[in-house]
C-alpha angles and dihedrals in degrees: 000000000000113000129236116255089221090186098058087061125102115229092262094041089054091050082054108047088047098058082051085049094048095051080042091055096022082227109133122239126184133230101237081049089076084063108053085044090062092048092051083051096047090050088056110255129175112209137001096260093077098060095107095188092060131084122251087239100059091044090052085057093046094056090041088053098015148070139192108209089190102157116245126222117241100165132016127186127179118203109236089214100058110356106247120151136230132213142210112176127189112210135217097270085040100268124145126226126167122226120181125209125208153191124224132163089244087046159283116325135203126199107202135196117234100188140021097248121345125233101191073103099213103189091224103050135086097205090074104045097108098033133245118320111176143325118272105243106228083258091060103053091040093055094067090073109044088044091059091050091042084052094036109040093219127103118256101228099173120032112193112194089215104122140093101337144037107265098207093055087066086038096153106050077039087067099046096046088052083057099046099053095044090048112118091233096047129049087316090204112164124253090228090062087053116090114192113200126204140173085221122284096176094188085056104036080054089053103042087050080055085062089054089205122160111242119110113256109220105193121192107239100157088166146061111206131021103264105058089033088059092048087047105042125011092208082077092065093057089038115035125219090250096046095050087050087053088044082047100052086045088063095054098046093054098042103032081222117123118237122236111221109209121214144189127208113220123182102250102343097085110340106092122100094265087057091052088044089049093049091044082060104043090049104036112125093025131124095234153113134225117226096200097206117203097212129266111230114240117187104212085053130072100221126121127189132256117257129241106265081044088060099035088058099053093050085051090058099040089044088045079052087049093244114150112230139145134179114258112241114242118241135193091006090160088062105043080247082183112108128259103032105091092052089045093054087046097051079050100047093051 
C-alpha cells in the first residue's frame, strides 16, 4: 500500500482524506481532528507519535496510512561572521538537499532546494555536478522551512527558492508548495516575501506569469549575449537569449512585478565593459533589477571570480544606462553558504 504524503495536503484535502481513512480502518476520526494534525505538521514533528492531542488510536492508524517527510539535519554550520546556517538535511529515502538560512534587517530568509541534484548542467555551479536525482514533493520543500524555524526558534519571514535544483523543472509540486506555505492555516507567509529563481525555462516562465501570483521571478541570466550564455548554461542552446527576454517582458506584462537578473561574475568570461554595454541594451526598457553575484569557488570548476575594479566598472556602466544593479552581499562565506557544495562533499564522502 502506498502511503499518504500528509504534508503535501492542503487543510480541506486532509479533512478529506481522514474521513476515507476512517471508512478504510473503521477507526473512527473526527472532523475537528484534521485541524489539530495540521497544526502538529506545521510545528515540525517527526512522527505521529508526538501529537500529544491525539489518541493513541488514531496515531496507530496514521502511521499505518500516513508519512511525515520532515527533513532531517544531518549536518549544521554557523558562520562565525555573520551568523547564517547551513544545512544539510537528510531526507526521508536517504537523499541529501541544502537549505540556508539567513538574517537580514527586513527579516529572516530562507534559501530552499527545490530538487535533489539538479541536471539544467550550468558549468559554474556545484548544485549540478552529479546530475539530477529526483524531484523534491511540496512537503518536502516546505519542510525546509518549518524544520529551520522548528531548529531555530525564529520565524522564517522571506523564502528564496534559490538552492540545490531548477524550480521550474518540478514546476508543479513548485506550485503547491507555493499554495501550501502562503495558506492562512499553515505558515501564511506572502507571496510577495517569496523569490523563485530559474536558469530560463521560457515554456514554464510563460506559464507561471499565466498564474499572476505575486512572488519575484529571479531569473539566471550570467551572460549578455548568446555565445558566452550557451558556454556557460545549456539551457541557453534549447532557449535562446531573445526568446527568454521575450519570456521575461511577458512576465512582467501579465503580473505588474519586476524581475531580478542574476549574475555571476566571472573573471574574463563576462565581466569586461563590452559585456556591461551589451546587458544595458538587452535590458533597456525593462522593470527589472540586476544581482551582480561575485562568484562562489567551486572546486571541481575552473572558474575564478571577477575582481573589484572589474566589478566596480560594470555597476558604473549599468547605473550611466539607468539599469538598476548592486552587488549581492556575500553571506556565510566561512561556510561555503552557496549552495551544492555540502551535498557534494557528502556524495563524495560516502
Amino acid at each position: 500500500m502506498e502511503k499518504l504524503d500528509i504534508m503535501s495536503l492542503f487543510p480541506d484535502e486532509l479533512e478529506e482524506e481522514m474521513v476515507k481513512i476512517s471508512e478504510k480502518s473503521g477507526t473512527t476520526i473526527e472532523k475537528y481532528r484534521s485541524k489539530q494534525i495540521s497544526s502538529w505538521l506545521t510545528k515540525g514533528v517527526n512522527s505521529f507519535d508526538e501529537m500529544g492531542n491525539i489518541p493513541s488510536k488514531i496515531k496507530t492508524v496514521l502511521q499505518e496510512y500516513c508519512f511525515i517527510t520532515l527533513p532531517q539535519i544531518e549536518k549544521k554550520l554557523v558562520s562565525k561572521i555573520d551568523g547564517t546556517v547551513k544545512y544539510l538535511y537528510r531526507l526521508y529515502d536517504g537523499e541529501f538537499v541544502e537549505s540556508v538560512f539567513m538574517r537580514y534587517e527586513h527579516g529572516n530568509t530562507v534559501c530552499v532546494s527545490t530538487q535533489v541534484g539538479c541536471r539544467m548542467g550550468c558549468t559554474f555551479c556545484a548544485s549540478t555536478l552529479m546530475g539530477l536525482k529526483r524531484n523534491l514533493l511540496p512537503s518536502e520543500i516546505l519542510g525546509q522551512v518549518i524544520a529551520v524555524q522548528k531548529d531555530l526558534g525564529e520565524k522564517v519571514s522571506n523564502i528564496v527558492m534559490m538552492g540545490i535544483g531548477e524550480p521550474l523543472d518540478n514546476y508543479d509540486n513548485v506550485k503547491r508548495f507555493l499554495a501550501l506555505v502562503n495558506h492562512k492555516d499553515g505558515l501564511n507567509i506572502g507571496h510577495r516575501h517569496i523569490s523563485l529563481s530559474t536558469c530560463g525555462l521560457c515554456d514554464k516562465i510563460r506559464e507561471l506569469a499565466d498564474e499572476k501570483l505575486q512572488i519575484t521571478l529571479s531569473v539566471s541570466l550570467h551572460a549578455s549575449d548568446s555565445e558566452t550564455r550557451k558556454k556557460l548554461m545549456p539551457i541557453a542552446k534549447k532557449y535562446d537569449l531573445d526568446e527568454l527576454i521575450d519570456a521575461c517582458r511577458y512576465y512582467i506584462e501579465k503580473t505588474g512585478r519586476r524581475i531580478s537578473f542574476e549574475y555571476s561574475m566571472i573573471s574574463g568570461e563576462n565581466d569586461t565593459p563590452v559585456h556591461a554595454e551589451r546587458l544595458s541594451k538587452l535590458l533597456q526598457g525593462m522593470i527589472c533589477h540586476v544581482n551582480l553575484i561575485p562568484l562562489n569557488d567551486v572546486k571541481e570548476r575552473s572558474y575564478t571570480k571577477s575582481s573589484k575594479k572589474a566589478i566596480d566598472e560594470f555597476i558604473k556602466i549599468l547605473e550611466k544606462k539607468k539599469i538598476a544593479a548592486t552587488v549581492r552581499r556575500r553571506l556565510g562565506s566561512d561556510i561555503n553558504a552557496s549552495c551544492g557544495q555540502l551535498r557534494a562533499q557528502n556524495e563524495q564522502n560516502k
